[in-house]
N, CA, C and O of each residue as an XYZ file, in Angstrom:
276
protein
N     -66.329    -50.660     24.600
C     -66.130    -51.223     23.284
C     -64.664    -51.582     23.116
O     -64.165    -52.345     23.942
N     -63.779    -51.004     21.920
C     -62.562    -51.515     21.694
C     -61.923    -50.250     22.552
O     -62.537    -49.229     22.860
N     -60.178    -50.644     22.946
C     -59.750    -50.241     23.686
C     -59.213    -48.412     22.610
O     -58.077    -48.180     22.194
N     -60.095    -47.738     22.495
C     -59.469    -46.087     21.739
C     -59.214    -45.598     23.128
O     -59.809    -45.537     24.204
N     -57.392    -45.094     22.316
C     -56.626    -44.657     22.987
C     -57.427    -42.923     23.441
O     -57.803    -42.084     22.622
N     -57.472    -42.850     24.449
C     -57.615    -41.452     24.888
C     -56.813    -40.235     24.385
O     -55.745    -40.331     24.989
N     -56.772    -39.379     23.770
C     -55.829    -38.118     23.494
C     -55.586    -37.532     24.755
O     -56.353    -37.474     25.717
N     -54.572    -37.157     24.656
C     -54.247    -35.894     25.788
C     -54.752    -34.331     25.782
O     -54.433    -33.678     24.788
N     -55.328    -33.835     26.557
C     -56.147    -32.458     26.750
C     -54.930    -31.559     26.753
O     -54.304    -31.710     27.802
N     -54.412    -30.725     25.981
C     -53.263    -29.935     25.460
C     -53.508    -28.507     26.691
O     -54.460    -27.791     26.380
N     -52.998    -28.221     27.563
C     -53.267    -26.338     28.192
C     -51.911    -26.286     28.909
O     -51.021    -27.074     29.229
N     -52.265    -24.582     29.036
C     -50.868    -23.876     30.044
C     -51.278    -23.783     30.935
O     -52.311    -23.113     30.936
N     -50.863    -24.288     32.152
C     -51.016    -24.600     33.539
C     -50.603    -23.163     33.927
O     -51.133    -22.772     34.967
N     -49.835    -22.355     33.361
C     -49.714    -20.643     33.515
C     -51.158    -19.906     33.159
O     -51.312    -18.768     33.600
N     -52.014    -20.391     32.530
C     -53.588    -19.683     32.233
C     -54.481    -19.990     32.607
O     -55.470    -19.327     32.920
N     -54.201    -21.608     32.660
C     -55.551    -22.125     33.096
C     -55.365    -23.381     34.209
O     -54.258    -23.907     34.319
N     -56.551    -23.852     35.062
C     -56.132    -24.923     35.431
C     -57.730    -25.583     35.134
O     -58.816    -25.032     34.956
N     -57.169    -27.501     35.187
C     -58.587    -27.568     35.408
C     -59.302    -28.064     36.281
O     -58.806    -28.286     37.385
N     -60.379    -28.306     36.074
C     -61.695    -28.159     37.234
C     -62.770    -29.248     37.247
O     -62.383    -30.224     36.603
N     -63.760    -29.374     37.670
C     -65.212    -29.698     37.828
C     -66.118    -28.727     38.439
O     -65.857    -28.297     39.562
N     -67.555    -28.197     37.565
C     -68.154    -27.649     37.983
C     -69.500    -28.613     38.110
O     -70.067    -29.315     37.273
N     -69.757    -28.366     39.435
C     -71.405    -28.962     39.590
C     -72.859    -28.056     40.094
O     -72.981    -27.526     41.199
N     -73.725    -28.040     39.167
C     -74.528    -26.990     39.343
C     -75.628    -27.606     40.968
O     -76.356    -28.598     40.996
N     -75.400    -26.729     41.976
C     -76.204    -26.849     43.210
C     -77.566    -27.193     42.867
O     -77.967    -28.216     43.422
N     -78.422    -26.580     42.061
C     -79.607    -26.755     41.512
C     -80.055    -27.799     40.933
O     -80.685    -28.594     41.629
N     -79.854    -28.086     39.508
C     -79.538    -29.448     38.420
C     -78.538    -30.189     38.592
O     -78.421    -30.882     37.581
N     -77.483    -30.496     39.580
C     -76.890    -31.712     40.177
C     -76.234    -31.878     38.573
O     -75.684    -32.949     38.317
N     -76.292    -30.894     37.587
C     -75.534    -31.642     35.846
C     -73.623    -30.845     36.564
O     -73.288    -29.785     37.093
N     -72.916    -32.095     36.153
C     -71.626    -31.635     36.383
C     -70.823    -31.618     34.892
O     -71.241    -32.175     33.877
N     -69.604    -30.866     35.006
C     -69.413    -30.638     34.011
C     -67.759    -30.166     33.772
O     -67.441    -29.508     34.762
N     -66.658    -30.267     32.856
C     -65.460    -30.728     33.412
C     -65.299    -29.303     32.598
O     -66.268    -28.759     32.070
N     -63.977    -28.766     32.558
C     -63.289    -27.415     31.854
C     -62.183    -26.906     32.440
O     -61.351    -27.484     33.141
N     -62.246    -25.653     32.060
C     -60.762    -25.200     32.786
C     -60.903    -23.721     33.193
O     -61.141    -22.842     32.364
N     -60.722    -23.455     34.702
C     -61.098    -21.863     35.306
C     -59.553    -21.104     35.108
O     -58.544    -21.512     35.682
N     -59.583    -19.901     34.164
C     -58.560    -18.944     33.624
C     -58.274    -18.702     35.317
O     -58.947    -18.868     36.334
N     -57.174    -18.317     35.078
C     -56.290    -18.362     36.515
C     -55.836    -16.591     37.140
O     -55.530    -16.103     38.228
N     -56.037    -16.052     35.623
C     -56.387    -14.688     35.881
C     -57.894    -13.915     35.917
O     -57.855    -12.780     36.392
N     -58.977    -14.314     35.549
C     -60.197    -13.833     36.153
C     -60.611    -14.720     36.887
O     -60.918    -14.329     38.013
N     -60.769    -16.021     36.636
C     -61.629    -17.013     37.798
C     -62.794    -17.503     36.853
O     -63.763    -18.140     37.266
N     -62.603    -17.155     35.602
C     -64.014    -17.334     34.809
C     -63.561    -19.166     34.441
O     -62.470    -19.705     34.253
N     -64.796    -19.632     34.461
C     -64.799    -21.137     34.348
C     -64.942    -21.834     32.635
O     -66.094    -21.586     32.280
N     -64.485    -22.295     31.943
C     -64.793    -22.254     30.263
C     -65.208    -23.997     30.341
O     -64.362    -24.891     30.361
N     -66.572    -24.190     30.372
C     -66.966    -25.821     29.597
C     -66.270    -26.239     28.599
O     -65.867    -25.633     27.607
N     -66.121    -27.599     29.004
C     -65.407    -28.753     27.935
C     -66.248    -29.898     27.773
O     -66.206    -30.675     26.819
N     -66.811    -29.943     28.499
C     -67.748    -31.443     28.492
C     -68.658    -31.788     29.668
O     -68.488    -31.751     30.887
N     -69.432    -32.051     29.078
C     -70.710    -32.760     30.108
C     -70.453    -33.918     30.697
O     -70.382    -34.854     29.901
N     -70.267    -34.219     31.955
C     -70.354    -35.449     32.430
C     -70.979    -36.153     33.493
O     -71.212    -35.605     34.571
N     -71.396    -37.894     33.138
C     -72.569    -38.241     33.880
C     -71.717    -39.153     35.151
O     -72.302    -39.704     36.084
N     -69.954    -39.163     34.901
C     -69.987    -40.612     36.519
C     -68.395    -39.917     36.747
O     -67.676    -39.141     36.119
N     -68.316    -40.718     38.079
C     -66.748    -40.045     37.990
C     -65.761    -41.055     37.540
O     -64.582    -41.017     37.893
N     -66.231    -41.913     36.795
C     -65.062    -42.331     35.618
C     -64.348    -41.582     34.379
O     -63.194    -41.646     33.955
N     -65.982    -40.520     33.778
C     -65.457    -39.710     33.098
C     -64.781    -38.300     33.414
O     -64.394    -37.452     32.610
N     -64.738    -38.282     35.140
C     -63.607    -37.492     35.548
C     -62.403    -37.825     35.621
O     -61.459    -37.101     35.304
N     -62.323    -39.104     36.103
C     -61.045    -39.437     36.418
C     -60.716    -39.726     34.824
O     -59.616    -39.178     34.762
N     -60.887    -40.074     33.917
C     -60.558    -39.760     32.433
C     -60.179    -37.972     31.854
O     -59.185    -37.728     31.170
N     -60.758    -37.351     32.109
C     -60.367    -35.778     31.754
C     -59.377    -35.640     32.949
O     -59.113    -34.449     33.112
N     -58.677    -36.523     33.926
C     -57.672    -35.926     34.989
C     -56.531    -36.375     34.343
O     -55.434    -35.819     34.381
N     -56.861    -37.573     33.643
C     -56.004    -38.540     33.438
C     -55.120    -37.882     31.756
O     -53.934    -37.988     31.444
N     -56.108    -37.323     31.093
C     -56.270    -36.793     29.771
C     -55.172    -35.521     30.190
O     -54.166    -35.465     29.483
N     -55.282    -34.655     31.125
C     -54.636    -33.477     31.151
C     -53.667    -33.770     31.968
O     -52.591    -33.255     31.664
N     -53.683    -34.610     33.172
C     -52.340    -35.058     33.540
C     -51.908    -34.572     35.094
O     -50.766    -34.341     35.492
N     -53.593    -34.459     36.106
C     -53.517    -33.845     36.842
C     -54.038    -35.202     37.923
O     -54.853    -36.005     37.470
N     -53.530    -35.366     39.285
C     -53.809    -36.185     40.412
C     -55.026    -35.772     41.201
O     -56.017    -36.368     41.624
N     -54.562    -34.468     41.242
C     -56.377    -33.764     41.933
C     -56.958    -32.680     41.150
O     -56.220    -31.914     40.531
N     -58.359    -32.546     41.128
C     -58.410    -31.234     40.701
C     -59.842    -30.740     41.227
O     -60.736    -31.519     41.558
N     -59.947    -29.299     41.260
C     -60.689    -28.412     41.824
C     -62.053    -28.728     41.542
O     -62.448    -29.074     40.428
N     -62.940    -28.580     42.795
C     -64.170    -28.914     42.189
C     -64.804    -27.085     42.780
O     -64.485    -26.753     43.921
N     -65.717    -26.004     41.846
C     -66.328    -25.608     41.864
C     -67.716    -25.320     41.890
O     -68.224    -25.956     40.967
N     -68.591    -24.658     42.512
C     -69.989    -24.846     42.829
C     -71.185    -23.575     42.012
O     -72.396    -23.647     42.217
């Protein structure tokens, strides 16, 4: 549609980093951020292509990021 500006995804790269999780089973992937002191994974959003990854990389400000299973 019209060009809306994307916001930036606000975190401390000291707590958290972020990720992609894709479930082995239901193939549903899903973007967030795994706490850096337990390993626990926290959902942010459902997503269906990797445009809307490379948008949440782009949003938080990261070149690569972790994919979990």
């Amino acid at each position: 549609m019209f060009g809306r500006k994307k916001s930036k995804i606000e975190y401390d790269p000291a707590v958290s980093e972020p990720a992609v999780k894709r479930s082995i089973c239901t193939g549903e992937t899903t973007v967030g951020f795994i706490d850096i002191q337990t390993g626990k994974f926290h959902d942010l959003k459902l997503v269906t292509s990797q445009e809307e990854i490379d948008d949440f990389m782009r949003q938080t400000g990261v070149e690569n990021i972790k994919t979990v299973y």
